[in-house]
N, C-alpha and C positions, 0 to 999 in steps of 0.2 A: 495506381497505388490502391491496395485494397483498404476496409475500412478499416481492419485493424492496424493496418501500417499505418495512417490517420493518425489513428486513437497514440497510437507508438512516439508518435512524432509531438506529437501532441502533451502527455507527458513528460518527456523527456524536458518540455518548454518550461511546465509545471517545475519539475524537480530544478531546473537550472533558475528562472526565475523567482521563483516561489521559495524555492528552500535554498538556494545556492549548493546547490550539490550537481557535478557535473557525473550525469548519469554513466553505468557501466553499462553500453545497449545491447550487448548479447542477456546482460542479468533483467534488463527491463522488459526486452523482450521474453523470456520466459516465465517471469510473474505477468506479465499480460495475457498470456497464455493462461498460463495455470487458475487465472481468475475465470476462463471460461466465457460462457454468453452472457455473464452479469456485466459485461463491458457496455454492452449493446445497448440497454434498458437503461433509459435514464435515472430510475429510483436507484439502482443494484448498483450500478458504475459510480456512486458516490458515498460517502459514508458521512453520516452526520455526526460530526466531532464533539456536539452538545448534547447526544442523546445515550444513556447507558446502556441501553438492550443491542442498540448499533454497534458500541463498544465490546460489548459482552462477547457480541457474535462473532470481529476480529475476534477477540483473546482466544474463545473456543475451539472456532475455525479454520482459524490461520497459524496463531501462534501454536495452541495444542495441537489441532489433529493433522496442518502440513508442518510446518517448520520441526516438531516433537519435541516442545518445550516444556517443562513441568509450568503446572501453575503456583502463581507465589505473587506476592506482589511486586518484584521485578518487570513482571509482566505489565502490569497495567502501568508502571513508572516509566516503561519503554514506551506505550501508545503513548503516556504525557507527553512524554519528551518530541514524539514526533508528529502527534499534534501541534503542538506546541511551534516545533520546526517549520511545519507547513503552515502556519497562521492560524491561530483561532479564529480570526473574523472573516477570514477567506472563504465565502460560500459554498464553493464546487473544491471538496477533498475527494481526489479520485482515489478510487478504491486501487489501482493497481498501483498509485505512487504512494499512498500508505502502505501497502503489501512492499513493495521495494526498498521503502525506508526503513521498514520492519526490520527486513530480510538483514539488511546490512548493520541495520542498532546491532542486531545479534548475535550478526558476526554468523549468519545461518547463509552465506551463497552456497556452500555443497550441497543443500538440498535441492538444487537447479541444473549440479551439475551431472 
């Protein structure tokens, strides 16, 4: 198993445990992908749910410049919510199971497919 299938598997634990959301894994697997070698790197592979510039950079990032979402405060009500979903106190928020909960708050899988 390579290490992103790991990392895949690994997630998917997250999203079931953690948010009770029983992952779509062709959709997890390509936000895993699409996040790239930030997977790798233990800073990048997580998003720190208390912090706004971390925030900021999902909204910009992800929400505006992949998914092609105007910005509004929809937007940031969507990260609450799915912060929120995956625990605030939960330490390690993987950045590609935020990316995935994103994907689906928004009702955004066609951009994967």
């Amino acid at each position: 198993m390579s290490a992103r299938e790991e990392l895949i598997v690994k997630y998917a634990a997250d999203l079931k445990d953690k948010c009770g959301v029983t992952p779509d894994m062709d959709l997890l697997t390509k936000v895993t992908i699409g996040c790239g070698p930030s997977i790798y790197n233990k800073d990048s592979a997580t998003v720190a749910g208390s912090q706004q510039s971390e925030l900021d950079t999902v909204k910009n990032n992800f929400l505006i410049k992949k998914l092609g979402l105007a910005d509004g405060p929809n937007l940031d009500a969507g990260i609450d919510a799915v912060i929120e979903k995956y625990g605030r106190s939960n330490a390690n928020k993987y950045r590609a199971v935020i990316y995935y909960l994103l994907t689906v708050h928004f009702k955004k899988e066609s951009v994967y497919n």
